[in-house]
C-alpha positions as CSV (number, residue, x, y, z in Angstrom):
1,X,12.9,-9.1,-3.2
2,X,13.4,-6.0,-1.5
3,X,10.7,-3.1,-1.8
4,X,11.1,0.8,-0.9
5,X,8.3,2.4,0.7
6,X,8.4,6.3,-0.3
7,X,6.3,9.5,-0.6
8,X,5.1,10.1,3.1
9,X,4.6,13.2,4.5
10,X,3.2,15.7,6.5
11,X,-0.1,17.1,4.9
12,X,-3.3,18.7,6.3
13,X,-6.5,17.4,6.6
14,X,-7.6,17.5,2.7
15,X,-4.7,17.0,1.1
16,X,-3.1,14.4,-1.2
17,X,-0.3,12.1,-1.3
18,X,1.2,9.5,-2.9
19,X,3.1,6.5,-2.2
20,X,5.3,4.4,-4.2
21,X,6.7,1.3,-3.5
22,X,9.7,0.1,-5.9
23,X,10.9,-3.5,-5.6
24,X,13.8,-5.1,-7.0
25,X,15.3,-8.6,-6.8
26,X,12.4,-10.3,-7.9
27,X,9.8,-11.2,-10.6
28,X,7.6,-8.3,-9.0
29,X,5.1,-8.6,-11.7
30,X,4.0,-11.6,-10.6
31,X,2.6,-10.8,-7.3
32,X,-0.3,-9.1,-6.1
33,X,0.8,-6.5,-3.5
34,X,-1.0,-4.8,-0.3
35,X,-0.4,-1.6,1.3
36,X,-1.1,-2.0,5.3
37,X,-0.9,1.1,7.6
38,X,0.2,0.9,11.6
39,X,-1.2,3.9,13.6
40,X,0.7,4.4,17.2
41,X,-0.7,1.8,19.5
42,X,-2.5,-0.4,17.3
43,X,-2.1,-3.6,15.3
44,X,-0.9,-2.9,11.5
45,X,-3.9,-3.0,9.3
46,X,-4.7,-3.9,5.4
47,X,-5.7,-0.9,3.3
48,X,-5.4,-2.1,0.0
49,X,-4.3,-4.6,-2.5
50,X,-4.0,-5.0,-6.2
51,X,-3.6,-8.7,-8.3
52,X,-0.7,-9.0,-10.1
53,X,-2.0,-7.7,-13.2
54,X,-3.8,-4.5,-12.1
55,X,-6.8,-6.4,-12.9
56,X,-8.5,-6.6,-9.6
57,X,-8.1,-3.9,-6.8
58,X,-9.7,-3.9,-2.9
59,X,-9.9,-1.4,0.2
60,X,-11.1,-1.5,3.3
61,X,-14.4,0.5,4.5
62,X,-13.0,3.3,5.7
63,X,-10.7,4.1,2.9
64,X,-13.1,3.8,-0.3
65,X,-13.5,6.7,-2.8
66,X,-10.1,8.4,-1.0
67,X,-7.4,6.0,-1.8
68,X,-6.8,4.5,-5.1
69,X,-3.9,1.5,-5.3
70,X,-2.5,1.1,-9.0
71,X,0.7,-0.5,-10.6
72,X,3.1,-0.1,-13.5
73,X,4.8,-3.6,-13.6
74,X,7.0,-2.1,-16.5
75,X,8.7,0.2,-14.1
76,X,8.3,-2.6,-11.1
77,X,6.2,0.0,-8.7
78,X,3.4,0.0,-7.3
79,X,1.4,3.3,-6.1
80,X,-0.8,4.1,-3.7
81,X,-2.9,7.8,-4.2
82,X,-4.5,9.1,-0.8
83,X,-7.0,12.1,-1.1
84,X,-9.3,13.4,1.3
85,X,-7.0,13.1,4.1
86,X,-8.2,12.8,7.2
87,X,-6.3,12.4,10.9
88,X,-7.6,9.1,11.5
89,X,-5.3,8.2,8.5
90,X,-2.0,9.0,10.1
91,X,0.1,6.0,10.5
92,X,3.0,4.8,9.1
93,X,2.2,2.8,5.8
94,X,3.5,-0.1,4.4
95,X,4.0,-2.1,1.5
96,X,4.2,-5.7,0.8
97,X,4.6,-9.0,-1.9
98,X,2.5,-11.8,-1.5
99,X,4.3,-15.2,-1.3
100,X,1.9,-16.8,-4.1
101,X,2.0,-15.7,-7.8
102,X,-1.2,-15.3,-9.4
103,X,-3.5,-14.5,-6.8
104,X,-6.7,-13.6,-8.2
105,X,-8.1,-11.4,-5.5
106,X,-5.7,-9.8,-3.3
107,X,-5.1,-11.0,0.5
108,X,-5.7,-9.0,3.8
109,X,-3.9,-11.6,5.8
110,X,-0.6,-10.1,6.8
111,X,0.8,-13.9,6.8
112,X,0.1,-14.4,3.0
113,X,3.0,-11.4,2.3
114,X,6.0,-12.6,2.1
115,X,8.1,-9.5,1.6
116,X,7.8,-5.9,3.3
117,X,9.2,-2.4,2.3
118,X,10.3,-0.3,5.3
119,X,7.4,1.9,5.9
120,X,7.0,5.6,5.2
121,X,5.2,7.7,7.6
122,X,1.6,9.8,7.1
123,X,1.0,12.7,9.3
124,X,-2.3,14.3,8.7
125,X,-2.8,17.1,11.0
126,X,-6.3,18.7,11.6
């Protein structure tokens, strides 16, 4: 499966994105996917994930009530909208497919995603 990270950008504290990952190549709607974000000089993080279904959704902490993950499995994508921008969000983020269909709740564990898009960078400035 390949997925395509998109929708990055440069935005000031405040504003709004949104990313999209497109995949292709695979039974996408299958999977539960995660976004993950890597900030310069630090280990690449979960941020959020969403089942298979759009049934069940999860964040980190620091991200609740700004970012909202969401799928359209008819059009194979899966978005991620970022509000409330704030510097400490700057990274480059990524998406990814978990190896096992069905999951239930999605996985933070970077080694449960099988396939990653190629990232799309986040510059908040303050």
């Amino acid at each position: 499966v390949q997925l395509q990270a998109s929708g990055g950008g440069l935005v000031e504290a405040g504003g709004s994105l949104r990313l999209s990952c497109a995949a292709s190549g695979r039974t996408f709607s299958n999977y539960a996917v995660g976004w993950f974000r890597q900030a310069p000089g630090k280990e690449r993080e979960f941020v959020a994930g969403i089942t298979w279904n759009g049934g069940f959704t999860n964040y980190i902490d620091s991200v609740k009530g700004r970012f909202f993950i969401s799928r359209d499995n008819a059009k194979d994508t899966v978005y991620l909208q970022v509000v409330s921008l704030k510097p400490e969000d700057t990274a480059v983020y990524y998406c990814a497919a978990d190896r096992t269909p069905w999951r239930t709740v999605p996985t933070s564990a970077r080694n449960e995603y099988a396939y990653w898009g190629q990232g799309t960078l986040v510059t908040v400035s303050s």
